[in-house]
C-alpha positions in Angstrom: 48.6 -9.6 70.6 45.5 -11.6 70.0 42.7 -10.4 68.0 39.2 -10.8 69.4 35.8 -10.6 67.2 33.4 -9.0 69.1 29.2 -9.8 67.5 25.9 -9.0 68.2 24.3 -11.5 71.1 23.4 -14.4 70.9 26.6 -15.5 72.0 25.7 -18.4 74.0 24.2 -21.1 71.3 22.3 -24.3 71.4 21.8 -27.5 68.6 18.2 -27.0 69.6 16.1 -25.2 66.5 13.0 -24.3 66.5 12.2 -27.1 64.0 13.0 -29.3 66.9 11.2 -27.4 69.1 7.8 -27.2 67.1 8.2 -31.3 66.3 8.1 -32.1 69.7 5.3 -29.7 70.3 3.4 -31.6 67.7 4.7 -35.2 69.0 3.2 -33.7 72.6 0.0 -32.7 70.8 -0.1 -36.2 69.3 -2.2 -38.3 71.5 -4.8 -35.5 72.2 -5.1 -35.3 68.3 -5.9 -39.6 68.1 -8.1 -38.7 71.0 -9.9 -36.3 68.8 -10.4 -38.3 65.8 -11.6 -41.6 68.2 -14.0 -39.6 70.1 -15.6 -37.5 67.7 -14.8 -39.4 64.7 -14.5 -38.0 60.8 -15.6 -34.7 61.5 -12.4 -33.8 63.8 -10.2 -35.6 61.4 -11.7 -33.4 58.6 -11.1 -30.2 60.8 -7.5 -30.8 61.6 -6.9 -31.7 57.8 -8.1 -28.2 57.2 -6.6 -25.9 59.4 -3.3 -27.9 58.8 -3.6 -27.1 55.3 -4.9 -23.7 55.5 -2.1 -22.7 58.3 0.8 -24.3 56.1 -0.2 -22.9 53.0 -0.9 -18.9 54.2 2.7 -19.0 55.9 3.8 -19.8 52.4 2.0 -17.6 50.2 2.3 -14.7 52.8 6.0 -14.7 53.1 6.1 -14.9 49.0 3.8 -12.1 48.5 6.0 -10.1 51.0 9.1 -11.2 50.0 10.3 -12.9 52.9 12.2 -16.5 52.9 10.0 -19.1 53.3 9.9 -20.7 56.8 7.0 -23.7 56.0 9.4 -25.9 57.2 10.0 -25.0 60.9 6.6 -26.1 61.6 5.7 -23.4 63.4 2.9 -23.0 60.9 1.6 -26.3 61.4 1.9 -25.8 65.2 -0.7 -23.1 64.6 -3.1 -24.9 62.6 -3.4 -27.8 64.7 -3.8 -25.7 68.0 -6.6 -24.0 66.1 -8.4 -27.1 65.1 -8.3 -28.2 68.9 -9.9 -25.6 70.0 -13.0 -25.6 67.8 -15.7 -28.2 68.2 -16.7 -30.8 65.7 -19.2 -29.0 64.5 -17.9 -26.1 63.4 -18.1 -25.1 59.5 -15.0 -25.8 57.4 -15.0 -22.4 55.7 -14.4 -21.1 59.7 -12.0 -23.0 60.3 -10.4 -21.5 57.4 -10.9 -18.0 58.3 -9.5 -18.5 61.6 -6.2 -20.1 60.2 -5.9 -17.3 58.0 -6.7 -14.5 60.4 -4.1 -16.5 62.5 -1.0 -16.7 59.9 -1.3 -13.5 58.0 -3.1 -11.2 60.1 -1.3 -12.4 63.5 2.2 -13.8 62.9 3.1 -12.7 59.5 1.8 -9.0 59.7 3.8 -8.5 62.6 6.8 -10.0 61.3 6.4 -13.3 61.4 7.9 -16.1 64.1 9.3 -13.8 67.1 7.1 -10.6 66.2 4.2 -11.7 66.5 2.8 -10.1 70.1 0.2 -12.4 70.8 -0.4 -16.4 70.0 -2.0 -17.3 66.3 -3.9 -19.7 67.7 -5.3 -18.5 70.6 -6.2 -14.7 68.6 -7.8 -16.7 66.1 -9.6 -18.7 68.6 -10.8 -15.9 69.9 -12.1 -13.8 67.4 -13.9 -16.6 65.6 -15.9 -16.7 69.0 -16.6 -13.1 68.7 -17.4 -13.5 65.1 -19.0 -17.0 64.9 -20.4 -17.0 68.0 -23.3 -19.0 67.0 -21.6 -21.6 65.6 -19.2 -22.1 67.9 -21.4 -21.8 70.9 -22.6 -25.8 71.2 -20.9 -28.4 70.3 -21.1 -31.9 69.4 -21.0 -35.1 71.9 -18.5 -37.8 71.4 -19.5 -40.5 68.8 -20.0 -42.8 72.2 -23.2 -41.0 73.2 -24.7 -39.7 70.4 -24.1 -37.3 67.2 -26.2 -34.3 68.6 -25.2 -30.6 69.4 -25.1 -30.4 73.5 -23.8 -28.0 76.4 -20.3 -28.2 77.6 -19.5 -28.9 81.4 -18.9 -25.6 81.9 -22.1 -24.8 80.5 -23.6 -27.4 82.4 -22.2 -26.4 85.7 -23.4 -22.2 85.2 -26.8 -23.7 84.6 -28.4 -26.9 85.9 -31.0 -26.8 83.2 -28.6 -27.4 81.1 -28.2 -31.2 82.5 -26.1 -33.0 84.7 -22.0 -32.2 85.0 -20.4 -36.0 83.8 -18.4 -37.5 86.2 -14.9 -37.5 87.0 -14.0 -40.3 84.7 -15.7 -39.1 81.6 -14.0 -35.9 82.1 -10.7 -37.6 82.8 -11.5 -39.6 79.3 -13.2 -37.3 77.2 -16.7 -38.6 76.8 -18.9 -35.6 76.6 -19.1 -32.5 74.5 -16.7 -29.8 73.6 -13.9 -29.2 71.7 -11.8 -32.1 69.9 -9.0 -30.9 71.4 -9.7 -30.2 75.2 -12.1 -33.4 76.0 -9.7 -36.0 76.9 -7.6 -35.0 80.1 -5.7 -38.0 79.7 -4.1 -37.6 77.1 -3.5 -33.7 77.4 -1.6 -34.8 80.4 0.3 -37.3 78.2 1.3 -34.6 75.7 2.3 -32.0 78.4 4.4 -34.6 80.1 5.8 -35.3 77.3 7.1 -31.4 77.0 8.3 -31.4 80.3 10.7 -34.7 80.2 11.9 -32.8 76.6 12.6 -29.7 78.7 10.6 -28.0 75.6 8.7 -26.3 78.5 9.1 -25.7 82.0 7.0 -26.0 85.4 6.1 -23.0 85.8 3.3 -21.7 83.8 1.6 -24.6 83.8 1.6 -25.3 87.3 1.0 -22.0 88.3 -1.8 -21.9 86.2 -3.5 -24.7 87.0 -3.1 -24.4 90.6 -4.4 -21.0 90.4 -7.7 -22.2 89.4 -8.3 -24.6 91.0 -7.5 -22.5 94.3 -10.1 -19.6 93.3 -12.3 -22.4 92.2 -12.8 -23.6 95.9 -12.9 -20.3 97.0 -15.9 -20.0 94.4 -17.1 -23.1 95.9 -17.1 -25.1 92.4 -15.6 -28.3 92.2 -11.9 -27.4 91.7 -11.2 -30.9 89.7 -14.0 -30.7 87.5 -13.0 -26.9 86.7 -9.5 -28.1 85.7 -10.3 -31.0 83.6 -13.3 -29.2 81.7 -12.7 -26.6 79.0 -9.7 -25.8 77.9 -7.5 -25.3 81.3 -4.9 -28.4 80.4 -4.2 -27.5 76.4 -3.5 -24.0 77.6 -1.4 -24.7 80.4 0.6 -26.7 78.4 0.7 -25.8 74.9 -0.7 -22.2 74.6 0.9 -20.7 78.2 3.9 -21.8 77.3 4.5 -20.4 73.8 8.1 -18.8 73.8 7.6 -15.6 71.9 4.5 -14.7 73.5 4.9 -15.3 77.2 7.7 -13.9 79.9 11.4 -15.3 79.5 12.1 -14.8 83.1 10.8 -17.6 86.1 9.0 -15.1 88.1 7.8 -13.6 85.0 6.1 -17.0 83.7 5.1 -17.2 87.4 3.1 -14.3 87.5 1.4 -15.1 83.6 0.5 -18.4 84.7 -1.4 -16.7 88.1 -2.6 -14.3 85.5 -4.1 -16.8 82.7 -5.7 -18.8 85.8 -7.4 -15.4 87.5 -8.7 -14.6 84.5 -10.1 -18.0 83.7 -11.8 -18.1 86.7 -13.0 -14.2 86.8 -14.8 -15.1 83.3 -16.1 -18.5 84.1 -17.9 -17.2 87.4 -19.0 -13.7 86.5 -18.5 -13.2 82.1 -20.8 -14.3 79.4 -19.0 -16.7 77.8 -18.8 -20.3 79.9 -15.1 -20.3 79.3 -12.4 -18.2 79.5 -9.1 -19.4 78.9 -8.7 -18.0 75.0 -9.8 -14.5 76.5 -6.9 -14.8 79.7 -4.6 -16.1 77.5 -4.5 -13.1 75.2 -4.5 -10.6 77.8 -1.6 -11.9 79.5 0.1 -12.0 75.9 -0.4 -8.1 75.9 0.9 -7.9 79.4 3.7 -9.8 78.7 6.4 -7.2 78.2 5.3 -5.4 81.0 5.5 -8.9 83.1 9.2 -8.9 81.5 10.2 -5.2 82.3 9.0 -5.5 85.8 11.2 -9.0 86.8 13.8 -8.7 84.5 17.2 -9.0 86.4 18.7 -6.2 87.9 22.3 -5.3 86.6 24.7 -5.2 89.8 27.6 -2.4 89.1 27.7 0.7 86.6 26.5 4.1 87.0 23.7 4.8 89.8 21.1 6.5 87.4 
């Protein structure tokens, strides 16, 4: 008679490790990190260099100090850092930057467990409390080095008050010339990046499409310019590279579905009626506390056994 062994799931297995994974998320985040370093020169370069560091180096003494094997070299750490950095603006004070990848490592991911436990994205947390906490700071930020070196208002900021000046046009939104954050400027080559992912099959369709098509739909029911809502702020490195996180976000289709419609309601509910001119960091967290709701509610039902 043959002997089976009989483990604890997984039992269907893949070459794919999440080393792989979080290389090709940095290979996609690649060209939107040149773009940040040509457009707003050694200032973004000096604020990637940082939270890289910062995010690398707290995953390592974190997971000494609590006894844990050391996971630096997934890259999940540096995954972290680098989303972090994109998201601030060039202007924003080293020692923040700093706080925020800390806040993000230890507090967030390693706290909780570290990769897997953590219940809402590093980055995005982070993101978000250092615009709680450094609102100031972090409120203007800083042209691209092909108009000038001053402090300015965003698009968004731009397009919730006139005074503010004139909305740039489709093509220096599409490239990246005007002010915000390194990371979310240059449509272009956001698009590159999240194409990139896609083709990999790193990520699917559906959150980011969903997402994006969510706002710009409320958009033109707002009767704001849908395009220039979706290639302002930080709509495309969301949908692509923060929407998308695996641990954070629903496992099931309609489940990513519904968080992408969520992230994009939210986005738009803020943008229109909140304080803040943009509201992706705020949807995206919320939806990561929904998330195992989202999960519970379209998880598959099990055909056969016991009617309960």
């Amino acid at each position: 008679m043959d002997k089976f062994n009989v483990s604890v799931s997984p039992h269907i297995k893949s070459n794919v490790t999440t080393q792989r994974i979080m290389i090709d998320v940095l290979i996609g985040l690649a060209p939107v990190t040149v773009a940040a370093i040509v457009l707003f020169g050694v200032r973004a370069l000096a604020i990637i260099c940082v939270c890289l560091a910062c995010s690398v180096l707290c995953e390592f003494v974190s997971q000494k100090i609590m006894k844990r094997t050391v996971t630096v070299s997934d890259c999940s750490a540096a995954v972290t850092g680098l989303l972090l950095a994109l998201s601030l603006p060039a202007n924003a004070p080293l020692w923040q930057a700093a706080i925020g990848c800390v806040f993000a490592i230890v507090v967030v991911k390693q706290l909780f467990g570290g990769l897997g436990q953590n219940f809402a994205n590093p980055a995005v947390t982070a993101r978000v409390m250092m615009l709680i906490s450094f609102s100031n700071s972090l409120a203007v930020a800083t042209n691209t080095v092909f108009f000038d070196s001053v402090t300015s208002a965003t698009p968004l900021a731009m397009i919730n008050d006139p005074n503010n000046g004139a909305v740039p046009d489709y093509l220096q939104l599409f490239l990246g010339n005007h002010a915000g954050t390194i990371g979310e400027t240059c449509s272009l080559a956001l698009l590159i990046g999240g194409i990139y992912l896609l083709v990999r099959k790193v990520i699917t369709w559906h959150e980011p499409v969903v997402f994006i098509g969510t706002v710009m739909l409320l958009s033109i029911a707002f009767g704001r310019d849908p395009l220039t809502e979706v290639l302002t702020g930080g709509v495309l490195i969301a949908a692509f590279f923060m929407a998308t996180d695996y641990v954070t976000t629903p496992a099931q289709t309609y489940g990513r579905m519904l968080f992408g419609f969520g992230c994009g309601l939210i986005t738009v509910i803020i943008r229109v009626y909140g304080n803040y001119p943009e509201g992706v960091s705020f949807a995206i967290l919320l939806m990561n506390i929904l998330t195992p709701y989202i999960d519970n509610w379209t998880k598959k039902k099990v055909i056969g056994g016991a009617a309960k």
